[in-house]
N, CA and C of each residue as an Amber inpcrd file, in Angstrom:
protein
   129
 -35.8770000  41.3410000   0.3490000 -36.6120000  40.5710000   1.3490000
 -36.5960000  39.0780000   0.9760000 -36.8620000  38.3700000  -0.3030000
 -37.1440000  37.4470000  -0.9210000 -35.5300000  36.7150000  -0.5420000
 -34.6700000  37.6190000  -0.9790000 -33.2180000  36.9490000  -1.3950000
 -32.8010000  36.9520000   0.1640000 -32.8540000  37.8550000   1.3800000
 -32.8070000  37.7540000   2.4070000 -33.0280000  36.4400000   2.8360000
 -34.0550000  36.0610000   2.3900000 -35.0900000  34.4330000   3.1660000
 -33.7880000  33.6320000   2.4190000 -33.1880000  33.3500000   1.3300000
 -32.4740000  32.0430000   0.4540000 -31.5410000  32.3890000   1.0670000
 -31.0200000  33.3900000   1.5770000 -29.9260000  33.7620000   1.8520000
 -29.6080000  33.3950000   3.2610000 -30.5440000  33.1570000   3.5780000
 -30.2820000  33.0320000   5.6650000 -31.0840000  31.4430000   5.8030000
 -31.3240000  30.8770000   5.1000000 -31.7850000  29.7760000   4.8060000
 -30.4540000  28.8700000   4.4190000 -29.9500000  29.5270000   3.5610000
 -28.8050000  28.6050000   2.9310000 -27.7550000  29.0330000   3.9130000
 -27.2930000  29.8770000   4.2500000 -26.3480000  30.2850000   5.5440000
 -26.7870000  28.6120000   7.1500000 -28.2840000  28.5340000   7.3110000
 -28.3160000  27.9610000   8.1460000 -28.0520000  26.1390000   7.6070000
 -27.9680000  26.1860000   6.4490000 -27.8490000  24.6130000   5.6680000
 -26.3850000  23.9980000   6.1110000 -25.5080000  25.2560000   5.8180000
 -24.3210000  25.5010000   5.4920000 -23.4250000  25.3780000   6.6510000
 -24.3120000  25.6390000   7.8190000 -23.8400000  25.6030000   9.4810000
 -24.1990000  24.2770000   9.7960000 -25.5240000  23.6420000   9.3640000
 -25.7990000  22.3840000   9.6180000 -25.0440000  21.4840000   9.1950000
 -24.3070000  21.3560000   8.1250000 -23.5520000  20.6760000   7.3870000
 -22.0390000  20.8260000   8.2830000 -21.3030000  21.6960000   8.4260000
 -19.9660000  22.0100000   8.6760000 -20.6000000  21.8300000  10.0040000
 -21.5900000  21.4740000  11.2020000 -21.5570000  21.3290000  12.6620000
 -21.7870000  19.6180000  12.4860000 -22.2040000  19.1210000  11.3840000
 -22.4880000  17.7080000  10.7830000 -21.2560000  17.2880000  10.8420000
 -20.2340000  17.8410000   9.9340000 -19.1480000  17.1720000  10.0060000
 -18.1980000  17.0790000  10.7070000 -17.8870000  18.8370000  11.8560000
 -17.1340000  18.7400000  12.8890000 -17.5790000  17.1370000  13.9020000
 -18.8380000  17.0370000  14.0310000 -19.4210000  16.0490000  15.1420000
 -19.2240000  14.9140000  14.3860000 -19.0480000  14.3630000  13.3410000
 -18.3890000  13.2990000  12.4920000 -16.9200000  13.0640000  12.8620000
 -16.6400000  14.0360000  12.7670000 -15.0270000  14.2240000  12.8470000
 -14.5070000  13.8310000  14.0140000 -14.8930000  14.0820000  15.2940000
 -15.1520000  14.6600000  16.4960000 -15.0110000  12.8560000  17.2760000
 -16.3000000  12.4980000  16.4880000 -16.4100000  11.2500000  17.1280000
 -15.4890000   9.8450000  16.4530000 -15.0870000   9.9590000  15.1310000
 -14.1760000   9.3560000  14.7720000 -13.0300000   8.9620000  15.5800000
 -12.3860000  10.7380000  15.9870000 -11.2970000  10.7290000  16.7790000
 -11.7380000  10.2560000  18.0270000 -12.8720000  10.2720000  18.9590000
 -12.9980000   9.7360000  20.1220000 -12.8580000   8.2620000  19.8710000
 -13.5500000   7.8360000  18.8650000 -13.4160000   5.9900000  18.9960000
 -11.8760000   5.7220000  18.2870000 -10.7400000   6.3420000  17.8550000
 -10.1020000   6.0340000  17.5670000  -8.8620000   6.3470000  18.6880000
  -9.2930000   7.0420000  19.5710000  -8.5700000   6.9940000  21.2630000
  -9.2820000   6.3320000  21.2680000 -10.1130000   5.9350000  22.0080000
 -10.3840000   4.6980000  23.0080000  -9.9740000   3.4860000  22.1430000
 -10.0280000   3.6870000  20.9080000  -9.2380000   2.1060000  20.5210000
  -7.7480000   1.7020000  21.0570000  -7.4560000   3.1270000  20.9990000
  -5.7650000   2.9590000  21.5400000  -5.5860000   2.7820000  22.7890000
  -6.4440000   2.9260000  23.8300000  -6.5460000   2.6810000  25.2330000
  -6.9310000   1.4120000  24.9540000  -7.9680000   1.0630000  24.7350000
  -8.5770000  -0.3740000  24.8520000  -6.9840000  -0.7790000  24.5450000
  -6.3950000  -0.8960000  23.4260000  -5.4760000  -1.6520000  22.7530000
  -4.3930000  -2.3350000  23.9840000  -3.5980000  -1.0270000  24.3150000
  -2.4800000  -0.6730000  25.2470000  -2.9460000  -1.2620000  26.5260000
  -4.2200000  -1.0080000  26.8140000  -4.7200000  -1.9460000  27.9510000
  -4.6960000  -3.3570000  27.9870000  -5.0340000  -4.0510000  26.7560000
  -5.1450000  -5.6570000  26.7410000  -3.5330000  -5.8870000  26.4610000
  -2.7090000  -5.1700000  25.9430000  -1.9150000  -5.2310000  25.0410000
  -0.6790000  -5.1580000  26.3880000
């Protein structure tokens, strides 16, 4: 029961983190298209 709780606790850390970094990731690549539009546009 005890190890259940650390166990589904740290499972939900672990999702927070790896949904942290997909959406890091995620938005990097969006501002790094629109840089290339912006670019090609003035450009």
């Amino acid at each position: 029961m005890f190890f259940d709780g650390i166990l589904a606790r740290f499972e939900f850390h672990i999702d927070k983190f790896i949904f942290d970094l997909v959406t890091r990731l995620r938005h990097e690549q969006i501002k790094r298209y629109l840089t290339e539009i912006w670019r090609q546009n003035l450009g």
